[in-house]
ROZAMI-883639 format. One record per residue (C-alpha): y, z, x; residue in three letters; residue number from 1. Coordinates in nm, 3 decimals, always signed. Layout:
BEGIN
PT       v       w       u resn resi
PT       Y       Z       X  ALA  NUM
...
END
This chain:
BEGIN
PT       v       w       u resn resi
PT  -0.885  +2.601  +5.735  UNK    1
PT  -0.892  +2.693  +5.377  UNK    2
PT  -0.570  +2.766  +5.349  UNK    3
PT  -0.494  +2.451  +5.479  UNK    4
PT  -0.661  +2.263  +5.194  UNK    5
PT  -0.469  +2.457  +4.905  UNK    6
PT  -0.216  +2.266  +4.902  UNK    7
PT  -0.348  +1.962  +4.871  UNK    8
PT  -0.602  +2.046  +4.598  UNK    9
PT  -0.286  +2.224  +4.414  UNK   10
PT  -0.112  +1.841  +4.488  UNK   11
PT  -0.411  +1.647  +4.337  UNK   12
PT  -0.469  +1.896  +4.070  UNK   13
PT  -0.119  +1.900  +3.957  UNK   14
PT  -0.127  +1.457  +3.995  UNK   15
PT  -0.427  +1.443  +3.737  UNK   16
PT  -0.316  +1.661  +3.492  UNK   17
PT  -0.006  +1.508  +3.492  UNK   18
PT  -0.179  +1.160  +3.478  UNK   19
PT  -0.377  +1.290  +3.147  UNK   20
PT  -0.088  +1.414  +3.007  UNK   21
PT  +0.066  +1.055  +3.064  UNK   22
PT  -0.211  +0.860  +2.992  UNK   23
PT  -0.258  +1.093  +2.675  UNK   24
PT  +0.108  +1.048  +2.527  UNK   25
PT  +0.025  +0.648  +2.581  UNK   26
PT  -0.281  +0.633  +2.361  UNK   27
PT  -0.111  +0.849  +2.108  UNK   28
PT  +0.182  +0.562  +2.078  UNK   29
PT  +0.027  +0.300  +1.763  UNK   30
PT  +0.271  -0.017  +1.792  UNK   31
PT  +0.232  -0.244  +1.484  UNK   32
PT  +0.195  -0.559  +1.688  UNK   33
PT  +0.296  -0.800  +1.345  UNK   34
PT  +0.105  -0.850  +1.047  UNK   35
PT  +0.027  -1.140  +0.739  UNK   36
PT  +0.078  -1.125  +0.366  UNK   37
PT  -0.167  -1.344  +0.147  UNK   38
PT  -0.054  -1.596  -0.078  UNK   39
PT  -0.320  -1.754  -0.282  UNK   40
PT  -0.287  -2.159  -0.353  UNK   41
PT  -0.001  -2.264  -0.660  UNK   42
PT  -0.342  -2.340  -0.860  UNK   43
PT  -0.417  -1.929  -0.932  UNK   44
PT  -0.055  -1.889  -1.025  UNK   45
PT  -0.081  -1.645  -1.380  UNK   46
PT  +0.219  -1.798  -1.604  UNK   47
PT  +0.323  -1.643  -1.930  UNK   48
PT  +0.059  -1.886  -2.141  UNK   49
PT  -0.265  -1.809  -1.905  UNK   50
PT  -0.195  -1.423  -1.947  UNK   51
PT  -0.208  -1.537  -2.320  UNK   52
PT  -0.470  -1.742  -2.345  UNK   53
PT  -0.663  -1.478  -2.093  UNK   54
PT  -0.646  -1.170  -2.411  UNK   55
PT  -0.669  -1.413  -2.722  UNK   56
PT  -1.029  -1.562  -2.539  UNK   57
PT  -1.159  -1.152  -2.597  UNK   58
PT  -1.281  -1.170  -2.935  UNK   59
PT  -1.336  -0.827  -2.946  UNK   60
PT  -0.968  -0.720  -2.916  UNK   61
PT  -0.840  -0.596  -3.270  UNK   62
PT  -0.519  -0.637  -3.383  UNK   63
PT  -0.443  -0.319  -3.224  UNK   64
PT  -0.550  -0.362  -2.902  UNK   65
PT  -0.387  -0.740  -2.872  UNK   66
PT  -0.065  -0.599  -2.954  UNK   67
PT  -0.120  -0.349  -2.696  UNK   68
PT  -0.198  -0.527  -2.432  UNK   69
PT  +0.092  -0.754  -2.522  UNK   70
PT  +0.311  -0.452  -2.475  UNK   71
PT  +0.212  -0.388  -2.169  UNK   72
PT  +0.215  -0.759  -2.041  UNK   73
PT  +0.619  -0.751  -2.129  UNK   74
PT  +0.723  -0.385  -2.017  UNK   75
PT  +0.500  -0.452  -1.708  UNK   76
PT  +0.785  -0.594  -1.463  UNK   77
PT  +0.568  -0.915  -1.341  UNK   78
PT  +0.711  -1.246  -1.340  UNK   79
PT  +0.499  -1.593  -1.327  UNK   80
PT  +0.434  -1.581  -0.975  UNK   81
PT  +0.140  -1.347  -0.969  UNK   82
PT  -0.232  -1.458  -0.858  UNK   83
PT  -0.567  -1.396  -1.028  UNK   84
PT  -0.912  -1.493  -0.953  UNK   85
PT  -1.040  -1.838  -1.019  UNK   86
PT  -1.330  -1.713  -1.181  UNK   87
PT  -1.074  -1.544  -1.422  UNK   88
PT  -0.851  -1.902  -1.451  UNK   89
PT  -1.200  -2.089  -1.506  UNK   90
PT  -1.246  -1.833  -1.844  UNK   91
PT  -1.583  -1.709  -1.660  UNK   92
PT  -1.467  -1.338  -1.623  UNK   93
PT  -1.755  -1.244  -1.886  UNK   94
PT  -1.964  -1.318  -1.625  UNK   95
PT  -1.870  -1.337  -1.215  UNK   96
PT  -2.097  -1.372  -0.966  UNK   97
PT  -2.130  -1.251  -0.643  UNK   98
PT  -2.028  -1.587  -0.523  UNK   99
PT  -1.651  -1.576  -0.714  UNK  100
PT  -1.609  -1.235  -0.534  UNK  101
PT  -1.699  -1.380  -0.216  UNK  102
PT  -1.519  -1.642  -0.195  UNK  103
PT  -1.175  -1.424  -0.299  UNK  104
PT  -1.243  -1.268  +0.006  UNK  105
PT  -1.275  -1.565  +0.205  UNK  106
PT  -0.987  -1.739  +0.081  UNK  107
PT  -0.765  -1.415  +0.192  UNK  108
PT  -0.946  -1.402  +0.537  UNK  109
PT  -0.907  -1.783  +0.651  UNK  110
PT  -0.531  -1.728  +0.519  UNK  111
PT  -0.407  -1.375  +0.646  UNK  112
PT  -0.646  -1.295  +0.923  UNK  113
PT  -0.568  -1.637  +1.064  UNK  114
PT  -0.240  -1.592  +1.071  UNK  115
PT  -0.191  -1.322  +1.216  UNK  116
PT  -0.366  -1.443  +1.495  UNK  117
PT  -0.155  -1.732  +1.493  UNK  118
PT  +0.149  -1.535  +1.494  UNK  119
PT  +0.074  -1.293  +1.775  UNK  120
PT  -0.133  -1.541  +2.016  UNK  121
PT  -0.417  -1.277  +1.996  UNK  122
PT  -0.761  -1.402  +2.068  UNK  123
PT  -1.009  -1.273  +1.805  UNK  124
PT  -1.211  -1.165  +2.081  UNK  125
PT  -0.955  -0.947  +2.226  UNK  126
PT  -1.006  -0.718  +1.926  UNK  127
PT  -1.185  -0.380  +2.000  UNK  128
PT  -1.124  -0.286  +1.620  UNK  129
PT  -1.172  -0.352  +1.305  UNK  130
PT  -1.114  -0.141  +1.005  UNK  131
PT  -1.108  -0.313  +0.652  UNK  132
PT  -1.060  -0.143  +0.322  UNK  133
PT  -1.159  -0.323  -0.028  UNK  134
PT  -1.184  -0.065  -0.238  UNK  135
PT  -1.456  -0.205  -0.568  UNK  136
PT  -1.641  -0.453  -0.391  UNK  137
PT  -1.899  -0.345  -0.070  UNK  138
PT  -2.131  -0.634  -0.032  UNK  139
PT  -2.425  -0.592  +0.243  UNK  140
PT  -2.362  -0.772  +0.491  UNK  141
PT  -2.022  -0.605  +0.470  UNK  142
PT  -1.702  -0.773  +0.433  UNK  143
PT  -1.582  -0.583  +0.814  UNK  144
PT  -1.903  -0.789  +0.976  UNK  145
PT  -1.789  -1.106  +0.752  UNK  146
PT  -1.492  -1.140  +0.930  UNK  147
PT  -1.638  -1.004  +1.277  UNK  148
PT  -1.876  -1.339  +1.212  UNK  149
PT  -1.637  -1.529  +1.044  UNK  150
PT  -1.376  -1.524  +1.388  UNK  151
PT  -1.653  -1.489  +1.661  UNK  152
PT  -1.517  -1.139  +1.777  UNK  153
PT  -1.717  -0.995  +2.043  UNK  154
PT  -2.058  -0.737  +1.973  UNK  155
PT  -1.937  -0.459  +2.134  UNK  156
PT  -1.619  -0.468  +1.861  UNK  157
PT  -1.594  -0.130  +1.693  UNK  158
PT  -1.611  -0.181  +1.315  UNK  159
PT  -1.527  +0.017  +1.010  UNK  160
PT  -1.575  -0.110  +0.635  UNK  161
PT  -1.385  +0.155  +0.405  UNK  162
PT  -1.478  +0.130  -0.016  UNK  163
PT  -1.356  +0.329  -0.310  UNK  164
PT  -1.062  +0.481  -0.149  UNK  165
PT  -0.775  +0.279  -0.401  UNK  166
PT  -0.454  +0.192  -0.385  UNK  167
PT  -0.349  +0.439  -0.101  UNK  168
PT  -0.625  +0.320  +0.124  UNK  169
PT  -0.411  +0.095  +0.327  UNK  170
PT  -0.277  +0.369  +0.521  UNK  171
PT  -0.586  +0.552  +0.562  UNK  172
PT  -0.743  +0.256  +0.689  UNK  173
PT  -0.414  +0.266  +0.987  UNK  174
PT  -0.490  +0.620  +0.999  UNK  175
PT  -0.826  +0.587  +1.139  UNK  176
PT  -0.719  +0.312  +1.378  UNK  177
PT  -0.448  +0.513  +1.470  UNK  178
PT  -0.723  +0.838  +1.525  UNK  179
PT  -0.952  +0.608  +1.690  UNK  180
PT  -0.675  +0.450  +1.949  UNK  181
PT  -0.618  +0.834  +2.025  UNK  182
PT  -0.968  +0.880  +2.270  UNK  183
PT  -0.968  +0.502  +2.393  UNK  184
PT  -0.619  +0.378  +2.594  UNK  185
PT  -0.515  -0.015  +2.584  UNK  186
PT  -0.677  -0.083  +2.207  UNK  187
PT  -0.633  -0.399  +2.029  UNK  188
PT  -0.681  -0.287  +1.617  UNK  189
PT  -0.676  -0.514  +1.321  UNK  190
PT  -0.640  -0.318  +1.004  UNK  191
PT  -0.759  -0.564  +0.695  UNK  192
PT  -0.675  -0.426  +0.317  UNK  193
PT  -0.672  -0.582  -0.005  UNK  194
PT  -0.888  -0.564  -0.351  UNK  195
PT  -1.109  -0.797  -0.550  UNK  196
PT  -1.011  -0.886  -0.892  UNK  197
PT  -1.296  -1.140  -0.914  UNK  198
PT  -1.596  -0.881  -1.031  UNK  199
PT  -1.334  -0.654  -1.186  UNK  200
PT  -1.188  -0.773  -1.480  UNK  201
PT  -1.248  -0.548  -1.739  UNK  202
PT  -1.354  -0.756  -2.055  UNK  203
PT  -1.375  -0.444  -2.329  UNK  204
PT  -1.142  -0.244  -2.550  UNK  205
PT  -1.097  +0.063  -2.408  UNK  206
PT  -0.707  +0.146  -2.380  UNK  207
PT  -0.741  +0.358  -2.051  UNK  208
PT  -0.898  +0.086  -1.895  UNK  209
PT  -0.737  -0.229  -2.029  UNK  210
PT  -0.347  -0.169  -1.829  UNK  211
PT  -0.515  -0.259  -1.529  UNK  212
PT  -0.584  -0.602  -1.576  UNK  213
PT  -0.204  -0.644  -1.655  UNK  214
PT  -0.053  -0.515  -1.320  UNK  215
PT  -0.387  -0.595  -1.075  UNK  216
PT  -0.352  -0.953  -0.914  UNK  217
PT  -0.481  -1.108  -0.585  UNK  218
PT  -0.373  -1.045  -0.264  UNK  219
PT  -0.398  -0.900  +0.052  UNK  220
PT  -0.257  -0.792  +0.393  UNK  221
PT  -0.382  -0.822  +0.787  UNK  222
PT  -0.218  -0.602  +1.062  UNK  223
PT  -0.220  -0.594  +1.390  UNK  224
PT  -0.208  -0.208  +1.570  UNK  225
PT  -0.209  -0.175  +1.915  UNK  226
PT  -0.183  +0.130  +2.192  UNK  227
PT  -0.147  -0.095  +2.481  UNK  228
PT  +0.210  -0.032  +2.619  UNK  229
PT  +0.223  -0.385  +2.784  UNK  230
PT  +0.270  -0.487  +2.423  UNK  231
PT  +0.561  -0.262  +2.342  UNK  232
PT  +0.838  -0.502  +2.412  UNK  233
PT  +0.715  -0.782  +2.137  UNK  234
PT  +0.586  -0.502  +1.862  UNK  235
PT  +0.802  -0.520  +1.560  UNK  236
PT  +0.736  -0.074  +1.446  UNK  237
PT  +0.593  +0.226  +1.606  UNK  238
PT  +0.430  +0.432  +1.440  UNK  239
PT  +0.596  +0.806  +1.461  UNK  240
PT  +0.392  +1.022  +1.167  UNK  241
PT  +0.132  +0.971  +0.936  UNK  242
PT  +0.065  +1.216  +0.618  UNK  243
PT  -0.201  +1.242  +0.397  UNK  244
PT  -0.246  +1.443  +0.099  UNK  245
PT  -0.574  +1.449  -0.167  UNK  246
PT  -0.596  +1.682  -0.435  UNK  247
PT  -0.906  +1.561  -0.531  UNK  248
PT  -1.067  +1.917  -0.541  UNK  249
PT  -0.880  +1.962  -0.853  UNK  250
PT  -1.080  +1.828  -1.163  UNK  251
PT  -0.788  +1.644  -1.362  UNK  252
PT  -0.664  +1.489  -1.051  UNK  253
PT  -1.020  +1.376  -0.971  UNK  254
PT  -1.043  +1.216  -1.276  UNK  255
PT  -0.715  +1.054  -1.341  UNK  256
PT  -0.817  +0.715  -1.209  UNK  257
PT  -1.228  +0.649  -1.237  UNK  258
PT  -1.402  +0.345  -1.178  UNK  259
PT  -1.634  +0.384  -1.489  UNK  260
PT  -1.849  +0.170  -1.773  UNK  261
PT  -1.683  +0.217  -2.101  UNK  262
PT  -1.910  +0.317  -2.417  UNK  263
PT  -2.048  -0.066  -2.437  UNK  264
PT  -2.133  -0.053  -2.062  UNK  265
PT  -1.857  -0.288  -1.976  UNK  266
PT  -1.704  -0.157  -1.623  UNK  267
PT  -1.326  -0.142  -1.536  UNK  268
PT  -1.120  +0.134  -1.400  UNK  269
PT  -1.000  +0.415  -1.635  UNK  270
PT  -0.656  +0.578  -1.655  UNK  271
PT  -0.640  +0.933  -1.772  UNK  272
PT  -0.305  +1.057  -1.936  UNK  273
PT  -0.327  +1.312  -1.654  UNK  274
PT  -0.272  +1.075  -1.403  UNK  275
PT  +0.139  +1.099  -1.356  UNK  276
PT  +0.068  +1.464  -1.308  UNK  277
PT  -0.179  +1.436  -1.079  UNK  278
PT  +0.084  +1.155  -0.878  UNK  279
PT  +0.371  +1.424  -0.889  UNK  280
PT  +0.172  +1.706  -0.745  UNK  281
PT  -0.001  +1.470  -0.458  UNK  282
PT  +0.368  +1.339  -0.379  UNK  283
PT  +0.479  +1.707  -0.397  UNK  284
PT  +0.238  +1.787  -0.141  UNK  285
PT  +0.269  +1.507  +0.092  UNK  286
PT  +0.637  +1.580  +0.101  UNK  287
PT  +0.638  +1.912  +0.183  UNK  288
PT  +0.415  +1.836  +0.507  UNK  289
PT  +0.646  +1.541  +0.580  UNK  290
PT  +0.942  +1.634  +0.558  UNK  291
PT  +0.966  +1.920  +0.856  UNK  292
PT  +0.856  +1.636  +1.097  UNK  293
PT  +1.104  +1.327  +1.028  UNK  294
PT  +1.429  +1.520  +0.900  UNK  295
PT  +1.710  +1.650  +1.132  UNK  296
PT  +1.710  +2.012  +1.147  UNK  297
PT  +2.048  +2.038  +0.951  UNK  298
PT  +1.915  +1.898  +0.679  UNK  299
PT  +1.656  +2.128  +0.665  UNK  300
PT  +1.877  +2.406  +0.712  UNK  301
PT  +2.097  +2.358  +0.408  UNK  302
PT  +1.779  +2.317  +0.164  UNK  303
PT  +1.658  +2.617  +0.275  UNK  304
PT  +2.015  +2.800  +0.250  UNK  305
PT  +2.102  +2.640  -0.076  UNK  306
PT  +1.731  +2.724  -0.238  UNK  307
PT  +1.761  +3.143  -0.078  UNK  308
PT  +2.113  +3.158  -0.272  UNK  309
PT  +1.987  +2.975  -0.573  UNK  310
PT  +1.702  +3.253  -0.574  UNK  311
PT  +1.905  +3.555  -0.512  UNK  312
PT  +2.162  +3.458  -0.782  UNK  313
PT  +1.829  +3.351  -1.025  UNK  314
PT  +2.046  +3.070  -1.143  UNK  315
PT  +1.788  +2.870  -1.326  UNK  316
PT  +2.070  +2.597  -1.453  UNK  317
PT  +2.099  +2.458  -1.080  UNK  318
PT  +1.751  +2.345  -1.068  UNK  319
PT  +1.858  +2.008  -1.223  UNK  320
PT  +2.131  +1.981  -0.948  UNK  321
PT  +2.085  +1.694  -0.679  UNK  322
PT  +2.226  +1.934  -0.415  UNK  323
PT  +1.903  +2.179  -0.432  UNK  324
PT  +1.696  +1.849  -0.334  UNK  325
PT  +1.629  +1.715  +0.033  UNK  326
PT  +1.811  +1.448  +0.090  UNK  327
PT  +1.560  +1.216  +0.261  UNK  328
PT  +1.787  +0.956  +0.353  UNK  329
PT  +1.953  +1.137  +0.662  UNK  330
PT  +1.621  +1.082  +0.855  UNK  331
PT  +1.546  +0.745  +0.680  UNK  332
PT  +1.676  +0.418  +0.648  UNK  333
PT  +1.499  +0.224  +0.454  UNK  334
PT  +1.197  +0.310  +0.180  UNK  335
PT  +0.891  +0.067  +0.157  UNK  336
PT  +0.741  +0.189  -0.184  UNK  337
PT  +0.420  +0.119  -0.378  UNK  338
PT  +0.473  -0.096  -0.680  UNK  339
PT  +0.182  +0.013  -0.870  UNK  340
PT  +0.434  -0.042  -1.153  UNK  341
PT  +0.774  -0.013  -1.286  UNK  342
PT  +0.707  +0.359  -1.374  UNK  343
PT  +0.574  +0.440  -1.058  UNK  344
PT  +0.878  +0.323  -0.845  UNK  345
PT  +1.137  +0.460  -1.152  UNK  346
PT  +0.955  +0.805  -1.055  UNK  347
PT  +0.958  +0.779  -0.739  UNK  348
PT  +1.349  +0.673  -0.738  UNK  349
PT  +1.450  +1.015  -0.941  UNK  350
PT  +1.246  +1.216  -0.715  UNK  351
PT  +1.387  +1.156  -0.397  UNK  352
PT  +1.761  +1.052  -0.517  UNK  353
PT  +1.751  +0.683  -0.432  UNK  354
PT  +1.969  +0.400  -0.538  UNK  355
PT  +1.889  +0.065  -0.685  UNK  356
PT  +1.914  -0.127  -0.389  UNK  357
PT  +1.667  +0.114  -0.183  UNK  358
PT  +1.402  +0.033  -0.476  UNK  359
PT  +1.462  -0.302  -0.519  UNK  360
PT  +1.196  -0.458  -0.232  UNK  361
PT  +0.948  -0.253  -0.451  UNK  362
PT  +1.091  -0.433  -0.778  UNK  363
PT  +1.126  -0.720  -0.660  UNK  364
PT  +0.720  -0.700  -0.479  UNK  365
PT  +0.611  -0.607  -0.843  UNK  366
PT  +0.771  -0.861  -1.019  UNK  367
PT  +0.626  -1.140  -0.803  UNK  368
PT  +0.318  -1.029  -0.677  UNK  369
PT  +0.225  -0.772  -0.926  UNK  370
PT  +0.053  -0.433  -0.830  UNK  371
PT  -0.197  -0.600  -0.513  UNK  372
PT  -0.346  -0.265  -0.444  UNK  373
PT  -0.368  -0.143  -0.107  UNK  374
PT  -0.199  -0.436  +0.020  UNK  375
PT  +0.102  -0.370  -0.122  UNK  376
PT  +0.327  -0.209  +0.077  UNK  377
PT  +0.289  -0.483  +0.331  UNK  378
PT  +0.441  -0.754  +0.049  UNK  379
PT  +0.751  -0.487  -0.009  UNK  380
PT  +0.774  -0.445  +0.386  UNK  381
PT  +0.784  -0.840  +0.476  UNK  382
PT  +1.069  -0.850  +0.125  UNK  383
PT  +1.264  -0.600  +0.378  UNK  384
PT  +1.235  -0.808  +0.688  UNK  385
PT  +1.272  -1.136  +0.472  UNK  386
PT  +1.640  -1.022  +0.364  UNK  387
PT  +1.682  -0.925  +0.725  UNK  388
PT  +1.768  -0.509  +0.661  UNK  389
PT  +1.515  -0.432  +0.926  UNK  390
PT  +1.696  -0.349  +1.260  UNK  391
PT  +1.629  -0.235  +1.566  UNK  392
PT  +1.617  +0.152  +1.567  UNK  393
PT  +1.588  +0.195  +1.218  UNK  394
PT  +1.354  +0.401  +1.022  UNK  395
PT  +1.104  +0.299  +0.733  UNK  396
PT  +0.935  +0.539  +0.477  UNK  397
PT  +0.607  +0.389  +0.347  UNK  398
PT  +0.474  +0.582  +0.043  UNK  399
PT  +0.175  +0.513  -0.156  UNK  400
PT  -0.042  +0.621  -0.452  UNK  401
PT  -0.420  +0.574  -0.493  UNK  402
PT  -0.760  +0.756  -0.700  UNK  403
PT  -0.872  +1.055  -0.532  UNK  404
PT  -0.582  +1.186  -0.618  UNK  405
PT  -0.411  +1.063  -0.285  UNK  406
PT  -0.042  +1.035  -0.152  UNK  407
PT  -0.027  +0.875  +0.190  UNK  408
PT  +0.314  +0.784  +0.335  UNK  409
PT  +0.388  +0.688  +0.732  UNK  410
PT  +0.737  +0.683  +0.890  UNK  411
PT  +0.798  +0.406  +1.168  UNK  412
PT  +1.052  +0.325  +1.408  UNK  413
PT  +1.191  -0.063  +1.418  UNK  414
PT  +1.128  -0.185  +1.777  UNK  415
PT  +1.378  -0.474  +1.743  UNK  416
PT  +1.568  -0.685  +1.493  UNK  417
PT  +1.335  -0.874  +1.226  UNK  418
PT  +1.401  -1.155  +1.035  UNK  419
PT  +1.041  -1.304  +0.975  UNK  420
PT  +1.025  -1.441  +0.595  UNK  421
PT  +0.657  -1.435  +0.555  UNK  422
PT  +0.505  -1.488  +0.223  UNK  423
PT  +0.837  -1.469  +0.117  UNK  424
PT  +0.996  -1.767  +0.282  UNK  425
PT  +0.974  -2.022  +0.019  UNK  426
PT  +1.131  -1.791  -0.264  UNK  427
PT  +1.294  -1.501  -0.094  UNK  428
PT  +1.665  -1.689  -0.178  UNK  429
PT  +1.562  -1.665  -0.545  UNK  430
PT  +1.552  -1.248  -0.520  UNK  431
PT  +1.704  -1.015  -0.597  UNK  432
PT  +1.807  -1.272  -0.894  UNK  433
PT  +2.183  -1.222  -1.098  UNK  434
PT  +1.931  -1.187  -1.408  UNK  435
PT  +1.606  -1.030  -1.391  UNK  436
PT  +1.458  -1.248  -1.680  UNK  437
PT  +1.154  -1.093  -1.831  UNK  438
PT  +0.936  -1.450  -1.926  UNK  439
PT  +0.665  -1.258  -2.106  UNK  440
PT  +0.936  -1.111  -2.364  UNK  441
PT  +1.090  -1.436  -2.479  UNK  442
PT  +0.716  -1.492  -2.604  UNK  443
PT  +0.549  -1.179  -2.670  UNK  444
PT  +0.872  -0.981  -2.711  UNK  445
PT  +0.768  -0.913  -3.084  UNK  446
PT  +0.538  -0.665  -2.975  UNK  447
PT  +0.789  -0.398  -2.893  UNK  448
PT  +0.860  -0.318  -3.234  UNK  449
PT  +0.507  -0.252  -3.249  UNK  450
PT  +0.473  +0.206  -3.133  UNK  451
PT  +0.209  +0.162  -2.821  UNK  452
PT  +0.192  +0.222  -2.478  UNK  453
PT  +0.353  +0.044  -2.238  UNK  454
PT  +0.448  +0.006  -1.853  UNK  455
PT  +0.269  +0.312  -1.728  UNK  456
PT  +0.140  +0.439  -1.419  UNK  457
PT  -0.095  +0.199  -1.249  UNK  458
PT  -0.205  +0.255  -0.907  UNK  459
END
């Protein structure tokens, strides 16, 4: 009798391990569902004379720091297409109130969040999770249960508000959808990142903390994640790796990018000189991991071979050769890269061999959106499907840059052929344009024969 019943509890045992493994390897898929790029009403538009009138209303700006900030205004890449705060328009950045930060937020939530709802027929209510990241402004309630209110989701929705993380905190906020997904099957995820420029403008004189008012402007991005296979066939990506890095236990990389009060109390967010150091060794690091699990093996193989013969012939004068570097672009197609400024994505460009056209959706993001934060990588991705380069089958890099010091990138898979213009669609025939023209230097150009800083790293 006993032996008779072996093989059937050897049948069922094998069935539901087989069904975990199954079920498993279906809640570790993340499909991005779609996803909804904020663009702020014409009225908050930043033209050449409002970033003008903005630094001559700071009477405390010397002559020094004018020309300065001037500088950076003109080597900064931005065009006149940018968005800032109304509080900031309105000449009442002395003094915002919770209100003008609020309502920032709420202009970018009945815009983006609403349409990506609208785009993907997906009932607020069918949401089981919510993770938003703004990284300077963490209200009580917070902003996560603003928009659980704001869109009647149901009170069982799972609910994440993440602060402080910067620029790079888009993907962690995916991550932890993506790690959350992972122990519940058939998830419906909306991932919610942007930052608030209302209570943020800094309004002092200290250099380090002065660039970012030049690059930061509004915006904002809402994506929709899902696990749920039913919804493989109308996903645009799928997510294949994610890869963090954060070098924050070192004590110059910690403090390359602090949110801070200056001497005079005044807070903004400081930039050390340390800080494109502290980018090139979190890059360095996030590379390293990435690279073994999205490049073919033969790629692989001949860095390896090429750096063992550089090291038993101790040439030191190949270093500088593009032939001892990985060449990323056998295992990607396309490269959707912060735009935290023009130095950033020139860095970024030498470091892993790229061409101008692989750069220019992050050039072209910068110049008219200007450096949106966390967001950002969602404006460069819809420039991408806007020009329609996004196939089905191919393979996007996202990389991206934030305080900590982090360096986050993802790699996804294109599900099917995209041609959605977004944000983009009432401009996207004016880019790439036959003449980048820089509007800020026909009338602050004077201020380059001025020595300062200029064009930096901003994250």
């Amino acid at each position: 009798m006993e032996q008779q019943l072996v093989l059937p509890l050897l049948i069922v045992a094998v069935a539901l391990v087989t069904w975990r493994l199954v079920s498993r390897r279906r809640r570790e898929r993340c499909y991005l569902l779609d996803y909804a790029c904020h663009k702020p009403s014409d009225d908050r538009k930043v033209t050449t004379e409002t970033a003008g009138a903005v630094i001559e209303r700071n009477k405390r700006l010397g002559l020094a720091e004018y020309r300065f900030l001037l500088k950076v205004i003109v080597n900064s890449g931005i065009g006149e297409e940018t968005y800032c705060p109304r509080n900031v328009l309105e000449g009442r950045e002395e003094r915002p109130t919770h209100a003008d930060a609020l309502e920032e937020m709420d202009d970018f939530f009945d815009d983006a969040v609403a349409s990506v709802f609208r785009k993907t027929r997906v009932n607020p209510r069918d949401v089981d999770l919510v993770v938003l990241n703004v990284g300077s402004f963490s209200p009580a309630p917070s902003l996560v249960s603003r928009i659980v209110g704001r869109f009647g989701m149901r009170d069982d929705v799972m609910a994440y508000n993440l602060s402080g993380m910067g620029c790079s905190a888009g993907l962690v906020a995916v991550d932890l959808a993506r790690n959350v997904m992972l122990t519940r099957p058939n998830t419906m995820a909306l991932v919610v990142t942007s930052e608030s420029c209302a209570p943020n403008w800094y309004t002092g004189t200290d250099k380090s903390m002065m660039l970012g008012n030049c690059l930061f402007r509004s915006g904002g991005a809402a994506v929709l994640l899902t696990n749920d296979p039913a919804f493989r066939s109308k996903a645009k990506m799928e997510l294949r790796c994610l890869v963090r890095a954060n070098i924050a236990a070192n004590d110059d990389a910690h403090a390359a990018a602090v949110h801070r009060e200056d001497d005079d109390g005044r807070l903004g967010v400081s930039l050390s000189k340390a800080l494109p150091k502290a980018a090139v060794r979190a890059f360095t690091e996030n590379l390293q991991r990435l690279a073994p699990r999205i490049l073919p093996a033969a790629e692989l193989a001949r860095f390896a071979a090429r750096l063992l013969r550089r090291k038993l012939l101790f040439s030191s004068n190949n270093s500088s050769n593009n032939n001892n570097k990985i060449d990323f672009k056998t295992g990607v197609d396309h490269f959707c890269l912060h735009p935290g400024g023009t130095a950033v994505i020139e860095a970024v460009r030498k470091s892993l061999g790229l061409t101008a056209h692989d750069v220019e959706p992050a050039r072209m993001t910068l110049h008219r959106w200007g450096n949106t934060s966390a967001s950002s990588l969602w404006y460069v991705l819809s420039y991408m499907e806007a020009k329609r380069r996004l196939n089905k089958g191919d393979r996007v890099l996202m990389v991206t840059f934030g305080s900590g010091f982090k360096c986050n990138s993802s790699y996804w898979e294109v599900t099917r052929d995209l041609h959605d213009a977004g944000a983009w669609e009432d401009c996207i025939h004016d880019y790439p344009p036959e003449n980048m023209v820089n509007p800020y230097m026909d009338k602050f150009g004077w201020v380059n024969d001025v020595d300062g800083q200029g064009g930096g790293f901003v994250f």
